[in-house]
C-alpha positions as CSV (number, residue, x, y, z in Angstrom):
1,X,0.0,0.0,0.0
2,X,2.9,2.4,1.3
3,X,4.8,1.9,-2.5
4,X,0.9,3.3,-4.5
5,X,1.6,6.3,-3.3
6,X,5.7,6.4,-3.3
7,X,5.8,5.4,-7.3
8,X,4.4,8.7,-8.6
9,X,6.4,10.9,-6.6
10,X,9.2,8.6,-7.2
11,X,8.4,8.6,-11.1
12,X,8.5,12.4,-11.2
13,X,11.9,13.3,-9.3
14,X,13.9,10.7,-11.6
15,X,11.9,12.9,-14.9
16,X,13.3,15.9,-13.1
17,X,16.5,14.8,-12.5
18,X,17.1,12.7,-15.5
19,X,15.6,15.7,-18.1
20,X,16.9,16.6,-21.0
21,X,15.7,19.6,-23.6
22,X,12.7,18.2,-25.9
23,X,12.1,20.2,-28.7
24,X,8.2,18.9,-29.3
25,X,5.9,20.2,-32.5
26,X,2.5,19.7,-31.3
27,X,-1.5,20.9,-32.1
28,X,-2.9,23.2,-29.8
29,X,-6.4,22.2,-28.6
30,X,-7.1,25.6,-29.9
31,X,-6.2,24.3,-33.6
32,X,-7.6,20.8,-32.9
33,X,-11.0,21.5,-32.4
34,X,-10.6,24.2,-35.3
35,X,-9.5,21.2,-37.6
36,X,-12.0,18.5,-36.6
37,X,-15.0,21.8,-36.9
38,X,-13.5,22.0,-40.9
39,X,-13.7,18.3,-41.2
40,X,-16.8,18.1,-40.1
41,X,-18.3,20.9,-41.9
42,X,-17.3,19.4,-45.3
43,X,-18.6,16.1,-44.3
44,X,-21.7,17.3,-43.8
45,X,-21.9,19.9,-46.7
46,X,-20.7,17.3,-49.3
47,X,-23.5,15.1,-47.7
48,X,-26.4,18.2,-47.6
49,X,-24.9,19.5,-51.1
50,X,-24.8,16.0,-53.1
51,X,-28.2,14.5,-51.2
52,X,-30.5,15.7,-54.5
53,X,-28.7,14.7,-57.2
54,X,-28.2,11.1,-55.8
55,X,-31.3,10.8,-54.8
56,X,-32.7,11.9,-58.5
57,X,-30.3,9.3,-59.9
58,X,-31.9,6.6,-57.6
59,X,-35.0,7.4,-58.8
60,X,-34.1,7.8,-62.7
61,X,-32.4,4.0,-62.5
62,X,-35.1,2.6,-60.4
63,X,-38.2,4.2,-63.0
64,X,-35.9,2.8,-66.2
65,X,-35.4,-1.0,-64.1
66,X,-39.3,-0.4,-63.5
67,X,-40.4,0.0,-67.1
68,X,-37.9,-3.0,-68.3
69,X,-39.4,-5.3,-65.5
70,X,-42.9,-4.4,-66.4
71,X,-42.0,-4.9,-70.3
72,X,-40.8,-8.0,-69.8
73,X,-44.0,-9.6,-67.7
């Protein structure tokens, strides 16, 4: 039980004393949520945007397999 609450403080002294300089290229949460809000805004445009015309081709295809199933009965 003692050694739970040892290990963390233990953990960060040897990162202090064993540091070294990191030079790190990160995404700010700022930019992050600014990305994923882009991504999901095409997404959903391209979705809003090409909803008509695929659903006007699903009906052109299903009236022309309509009229060749009734021609051939």
């Amino acid at each position: 039980m003692f050694y739970k609450k040892l290990f963390p403080l233990l953990i960060f002294n040897l990162l202090l004393i064993l540091r070294e300089d990191i030079f790190a290229q990160y995404i700010d949460p700022g930019t992050g949520s600014y990305l994923f809000q882009l991504i999901m805004a095409g997404v959903l445009a391209f979705i809003f945007f090409f909803r008509r015309p695929i659903m006007n081709l699903k009906l052109f295809f299903k009236k022309i397999l309509n009229k060749h199933n009734k021609l051939n009965e």
